[in-house]
C-alpha positions in Angstrom: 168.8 124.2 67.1 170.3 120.6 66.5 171.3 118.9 69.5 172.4 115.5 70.7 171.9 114.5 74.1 175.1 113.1 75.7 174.9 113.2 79.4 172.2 114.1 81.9 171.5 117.4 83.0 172.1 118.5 86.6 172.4 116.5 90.0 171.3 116.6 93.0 172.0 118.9 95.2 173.2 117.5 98.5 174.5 119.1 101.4 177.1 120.7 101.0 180.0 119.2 103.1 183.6 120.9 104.2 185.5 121.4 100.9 186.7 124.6 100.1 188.2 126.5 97.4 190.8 129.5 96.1 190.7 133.2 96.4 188.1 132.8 99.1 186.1 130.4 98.0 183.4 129.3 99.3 181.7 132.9 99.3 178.0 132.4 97.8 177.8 136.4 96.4 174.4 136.3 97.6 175.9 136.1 100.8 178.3 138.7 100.2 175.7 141.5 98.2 171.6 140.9 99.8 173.2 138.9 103.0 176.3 140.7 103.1 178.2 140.1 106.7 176.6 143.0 108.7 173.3 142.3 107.6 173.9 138.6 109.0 175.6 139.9 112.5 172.1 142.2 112.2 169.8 139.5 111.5 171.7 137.0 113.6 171.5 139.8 116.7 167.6 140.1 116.2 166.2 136.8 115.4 169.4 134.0 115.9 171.0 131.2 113.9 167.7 130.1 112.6 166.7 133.1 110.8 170.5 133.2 109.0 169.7 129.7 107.6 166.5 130.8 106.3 167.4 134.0 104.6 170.0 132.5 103.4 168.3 128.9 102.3 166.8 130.1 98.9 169.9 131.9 97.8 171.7 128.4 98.1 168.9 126.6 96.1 167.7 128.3 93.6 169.6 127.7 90.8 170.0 124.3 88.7 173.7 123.4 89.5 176.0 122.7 87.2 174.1 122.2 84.1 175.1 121.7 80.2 171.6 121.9 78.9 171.8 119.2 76.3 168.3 117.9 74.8 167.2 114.7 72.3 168.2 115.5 69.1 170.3 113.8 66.2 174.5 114.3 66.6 175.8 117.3 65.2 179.4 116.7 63.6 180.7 115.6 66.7 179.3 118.3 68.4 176.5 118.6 71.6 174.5 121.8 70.4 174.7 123.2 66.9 172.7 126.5 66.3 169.8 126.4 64.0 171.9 128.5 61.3 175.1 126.8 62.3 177.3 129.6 63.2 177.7 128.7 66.8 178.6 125.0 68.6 178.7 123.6 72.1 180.8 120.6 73.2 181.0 119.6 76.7 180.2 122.7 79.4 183.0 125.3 78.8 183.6 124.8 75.1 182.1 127.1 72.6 182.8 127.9 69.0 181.4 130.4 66.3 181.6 132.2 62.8 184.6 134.2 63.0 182.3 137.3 62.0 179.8 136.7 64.7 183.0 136.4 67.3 184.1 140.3 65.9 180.7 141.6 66.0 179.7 140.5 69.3 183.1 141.9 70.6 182.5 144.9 69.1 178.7 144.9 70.6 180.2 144.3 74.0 183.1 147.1 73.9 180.9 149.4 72.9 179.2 149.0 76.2 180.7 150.9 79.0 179.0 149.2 81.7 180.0 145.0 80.4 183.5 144.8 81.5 184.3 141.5 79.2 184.8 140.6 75.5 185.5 137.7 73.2 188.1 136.6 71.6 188.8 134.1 69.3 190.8 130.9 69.9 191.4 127.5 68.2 189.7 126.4 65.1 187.8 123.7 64.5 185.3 122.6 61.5 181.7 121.9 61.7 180.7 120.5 58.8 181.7 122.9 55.8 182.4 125.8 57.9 185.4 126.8 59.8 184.2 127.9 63.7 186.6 129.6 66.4 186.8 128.5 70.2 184.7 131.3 71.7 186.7 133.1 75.0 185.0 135.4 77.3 188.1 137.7 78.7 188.4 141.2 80.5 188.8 144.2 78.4 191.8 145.0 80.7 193.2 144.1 83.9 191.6 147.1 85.5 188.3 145.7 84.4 189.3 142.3 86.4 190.8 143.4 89.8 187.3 145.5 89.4 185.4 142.2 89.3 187.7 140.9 92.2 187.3 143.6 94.9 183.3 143.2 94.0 183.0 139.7 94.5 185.2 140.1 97.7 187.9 137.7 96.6 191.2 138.4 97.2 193.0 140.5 95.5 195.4 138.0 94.2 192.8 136.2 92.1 193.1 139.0 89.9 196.4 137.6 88.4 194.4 134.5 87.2 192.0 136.4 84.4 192.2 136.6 80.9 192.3 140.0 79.9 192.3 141.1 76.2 195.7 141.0 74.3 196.9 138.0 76.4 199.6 136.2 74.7 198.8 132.0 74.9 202.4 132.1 77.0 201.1 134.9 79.5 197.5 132.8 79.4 199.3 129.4 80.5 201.4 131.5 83.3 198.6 132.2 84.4 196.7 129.0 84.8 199.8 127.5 86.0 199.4 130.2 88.9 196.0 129.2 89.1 196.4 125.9 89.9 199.0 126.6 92.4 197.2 129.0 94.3 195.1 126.0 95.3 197.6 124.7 97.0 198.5 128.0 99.4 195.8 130.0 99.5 196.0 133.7 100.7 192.8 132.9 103.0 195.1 130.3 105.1 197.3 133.6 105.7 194.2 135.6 106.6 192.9 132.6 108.5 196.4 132.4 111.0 196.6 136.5 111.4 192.9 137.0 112.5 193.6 134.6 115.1 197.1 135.7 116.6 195.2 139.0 117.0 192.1 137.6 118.5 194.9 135.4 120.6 197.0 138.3 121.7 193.5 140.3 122.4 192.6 137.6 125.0 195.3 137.4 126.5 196.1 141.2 127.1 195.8 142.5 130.7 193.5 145.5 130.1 190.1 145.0 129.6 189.0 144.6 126.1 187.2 147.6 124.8 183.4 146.5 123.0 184.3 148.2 119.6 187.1 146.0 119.1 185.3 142.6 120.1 182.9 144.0 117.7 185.4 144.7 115.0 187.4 141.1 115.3 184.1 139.4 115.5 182.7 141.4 112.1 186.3 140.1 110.2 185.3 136.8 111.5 182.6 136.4 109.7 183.2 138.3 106.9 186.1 135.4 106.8 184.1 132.8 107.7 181.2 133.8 104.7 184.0 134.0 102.9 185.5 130.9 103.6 183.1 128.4 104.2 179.8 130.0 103.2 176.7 131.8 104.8 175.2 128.2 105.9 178.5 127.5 107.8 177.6 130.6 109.3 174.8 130.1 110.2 174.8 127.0 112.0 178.3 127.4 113.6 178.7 131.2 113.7 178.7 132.1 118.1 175.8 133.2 119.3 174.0 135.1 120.7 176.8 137.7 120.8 178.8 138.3 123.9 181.0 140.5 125.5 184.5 141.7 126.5 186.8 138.8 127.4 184.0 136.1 126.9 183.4 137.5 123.3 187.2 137.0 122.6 187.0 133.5 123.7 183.7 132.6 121.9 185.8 133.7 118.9 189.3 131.9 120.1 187.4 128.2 120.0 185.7 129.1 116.7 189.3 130.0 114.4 190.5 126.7 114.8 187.6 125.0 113.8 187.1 127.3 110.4 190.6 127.0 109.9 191.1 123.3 110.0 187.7 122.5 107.7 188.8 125.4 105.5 191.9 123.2 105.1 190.3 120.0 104.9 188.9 121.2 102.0 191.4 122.1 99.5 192.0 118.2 97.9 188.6 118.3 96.5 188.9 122.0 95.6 192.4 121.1 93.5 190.6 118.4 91.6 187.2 120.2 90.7 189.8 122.7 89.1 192.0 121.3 87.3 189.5 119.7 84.9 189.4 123.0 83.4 191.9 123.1 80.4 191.4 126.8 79.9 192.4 130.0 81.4 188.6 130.7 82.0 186.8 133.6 83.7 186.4 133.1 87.6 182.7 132.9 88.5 180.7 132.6 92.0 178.8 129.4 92.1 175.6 132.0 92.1 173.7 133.0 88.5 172.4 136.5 89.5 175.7 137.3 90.6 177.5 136.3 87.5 175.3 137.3 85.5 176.4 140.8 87.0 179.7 140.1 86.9 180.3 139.8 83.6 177.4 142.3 81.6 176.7 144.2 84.5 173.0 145.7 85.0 171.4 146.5 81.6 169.6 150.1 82.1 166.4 149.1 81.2 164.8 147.5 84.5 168.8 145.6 85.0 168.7 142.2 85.3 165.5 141.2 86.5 163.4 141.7 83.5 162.3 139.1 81.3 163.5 139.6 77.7 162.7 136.9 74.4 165.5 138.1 72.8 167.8 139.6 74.5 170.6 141.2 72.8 174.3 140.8 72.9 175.7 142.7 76.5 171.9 142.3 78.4 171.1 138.7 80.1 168.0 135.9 79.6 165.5 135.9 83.0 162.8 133.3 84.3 160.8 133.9 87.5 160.3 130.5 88.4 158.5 131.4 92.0 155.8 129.6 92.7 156.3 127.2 89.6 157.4 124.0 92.4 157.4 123.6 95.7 161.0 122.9 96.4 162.3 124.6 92.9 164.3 127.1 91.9 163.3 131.2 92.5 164.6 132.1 89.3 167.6 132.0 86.8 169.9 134.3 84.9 172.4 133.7 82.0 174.0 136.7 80.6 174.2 136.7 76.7 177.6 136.8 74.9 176.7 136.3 71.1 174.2 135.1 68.4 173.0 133.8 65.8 169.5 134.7 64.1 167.1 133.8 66.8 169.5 131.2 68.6 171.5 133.1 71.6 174.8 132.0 73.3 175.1 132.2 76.8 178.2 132.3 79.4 176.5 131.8 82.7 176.8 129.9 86.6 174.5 128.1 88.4 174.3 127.3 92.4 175.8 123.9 92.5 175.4 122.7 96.2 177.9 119.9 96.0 180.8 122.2 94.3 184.0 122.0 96.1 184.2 125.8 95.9 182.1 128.7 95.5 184.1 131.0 93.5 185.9 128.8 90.6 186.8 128.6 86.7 184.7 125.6 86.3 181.9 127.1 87.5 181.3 128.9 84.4 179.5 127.1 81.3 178.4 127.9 77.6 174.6 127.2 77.2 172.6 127.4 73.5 168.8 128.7 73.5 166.4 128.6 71.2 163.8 131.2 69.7 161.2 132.1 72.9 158.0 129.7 72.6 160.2 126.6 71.1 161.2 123.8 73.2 164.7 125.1 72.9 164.0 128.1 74.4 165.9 129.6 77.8 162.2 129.3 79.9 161.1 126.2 78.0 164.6 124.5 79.2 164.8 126.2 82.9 161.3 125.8 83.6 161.9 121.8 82.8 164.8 121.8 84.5 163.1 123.3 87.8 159.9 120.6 87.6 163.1 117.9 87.5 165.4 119.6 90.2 162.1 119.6 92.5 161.0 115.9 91.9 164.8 115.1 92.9 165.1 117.6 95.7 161.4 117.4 97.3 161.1 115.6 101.0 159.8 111.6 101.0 156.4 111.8 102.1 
């Protein structure tokens, strides 16, 4: 590939402070699918607050953040990343172009696969040199597909109005944007938020005697909110325990709502701007690369995910293992595959950003450009750099 190296890769990943996001955003889906919210409450019950933070530490850390993976290279028309054949170009993170034939036949790859609920589509023009390339969009197959996605990522239902679905007019596409954006601005988890603590409210102050099961059923919504919401390290350090009982339960959990609510809230400024620096109608993606990675190809049947592959095809996903390979690095990365050309492969992929406003958000999802495996353009050439830098930035002063 020709590249041209405009703007550092990455950041650092500071802690991550109270801003907060849309359609229940700050939900890390690795807290939501291996940490879901009962195995928390479990591990929480068992082994406390400390244990949370560390089962849920690597899942927050072990993906490069936000990341356009430029590298040195001479300028490309204009361009960041021009494949090696020049069918496909990258400028900036979440603009992508290719050969109008490449665009149909990856589609076609991609509805032929039961299992992937997205395709392309092809959007504006632009030239490259002498050939003519088409704006590269990722979009549902239908809008069954995306309130699918929705209900597995454990957003709320309403997010499902915001996703490009095939056949789309550009009107219906800016409608939805437009709704986007304002969604920011009231967003259903406030609603959620306010009920959950009238009830708890109203619990507490009954006269009868609270029975356990329905402690134990407001204090599970709680924190399936609060995951939700403010994520598993919020959680984890602010979540009430250990667990108590009856009336003092109901209290523990009447001092906590206001709190979660009012940092929920305090968050939404920063959540607002993050997103409206995307200019598309974009797919909505959880600040987490495993998860969508899954999201959007599913799990390929041979081995799913988790299987190293040098070229993987159109519908499966590129995977590095990156235990072991620094002390305070990444675990591993995924980037599910949308198109190619020859050897060069077009991803759509997220990666754990810890000082994103949100965790579930259009501008989490980028275009990356890979090489042929064993080049220095290659997806584990480029990660495994990537995880040496992170760790040098990232490691404790000695």
């Amino acid at each position: 590939m020709h590249t041209h190296e405009r703007r550092a890769t990455g950041g650092e990943s500071a802690p991550r402070t109270a801003t907060r996001g849309p359609e229940r955003p700050r939900t890390p889906a690795s807290a939501l699918s291996t940490h879901g919210p009962e195995a928390l409450r479990t591990l929480q019950r068992t082994a406390g607050n400390a244990a949370v933070a560390r089962a849920l530490a690597p899942e927050q850390a072990r993906e490069p953040q936000q990341v356009q993976r430029y590298a040195e290279g001479e300028a490309a028309h204009g361009f960041d990343k021009v494949s090696t054949q020049g069918g496909i170009a990258l400028r900036g993170r979440q603009e992508a172009y290719a050969d109008a034939d490449m665009i149909t036949a990856a589609a076609h790859s991609l509805e032929s696969q039961e299992r992937v609920p997205i395709t392309l589509e092809r959007g504006a023009a632009v030239q490259v040199g002498e050939r003519t390339l088409y704006r590269v969009l990722p979009v549902y197959k239908d809008a069954a597909r995306a309130e699918a996605a929705v209900r597995a990522a454990g957003r709320h239902p309403e997010g499902a109005g915001h996703e490009p679905v095939r056949g789309d007019t550009g009107a219906q596409r800016d409608d939805k944007r437009a709704a986007y954006l304002r969604s920011l601005t009231d967003p259903p988890e406030v609603r959620q938020l306010v009920d959950l603590t009238r009830r708890i409210v109203t619990a507490l102050q009954a006269r009868a005697e609270p029975r356990s099961s329905a402690v134990d059923g407001l204090r599970a919504e709680a924190m399936k909110l609060a995951v939700a919401t403010m994520g598993g390290g919020w959680v984890a350090a602010r979540f009430p325990y250990p667990e108590r009982a009856g009336r003092e339960g109901l209290t523990d959990l009447a001092v906590l709502m206001p709190v979660l609510t009012s940092e929920f809230l305090a968050g939404l400024p920063a959540v607002e701007n993050q997103e409206a620096q995307v200019h598309e109608l974009l797919i909505t993606l959880p600040n987490d690369c495993q998860a969508a990675a899954a999201q959007l190809i599913g799990r390929p049947a041979d081995g799913g995910l988790s299987v190293r592959r040098d070229a993987p095809a159109v519908g499966e996903n590129h995977f590095v293992d990156l235990t072991g390979a620094a002390p305070d690095g990444w675990a591993n990365h995924f980037a599910a595959v949308i198109l190619r050309d020859g050897s060069d492969s077009l991803t759509y992929e997220a990666a754990a950003d810890r000082t994103s406003a949100l965790q579930h958000g259009k501008s989490l999802g980028y275009f990356a450009l890979y090489g042929r495996a064993g080049t220095d353009q290659s997806f584990d050439t480029v990660i495994r750099a990537q995880n040496l830098a992170y760790a040098a930035r990232t490691a404790p002063p000695t």
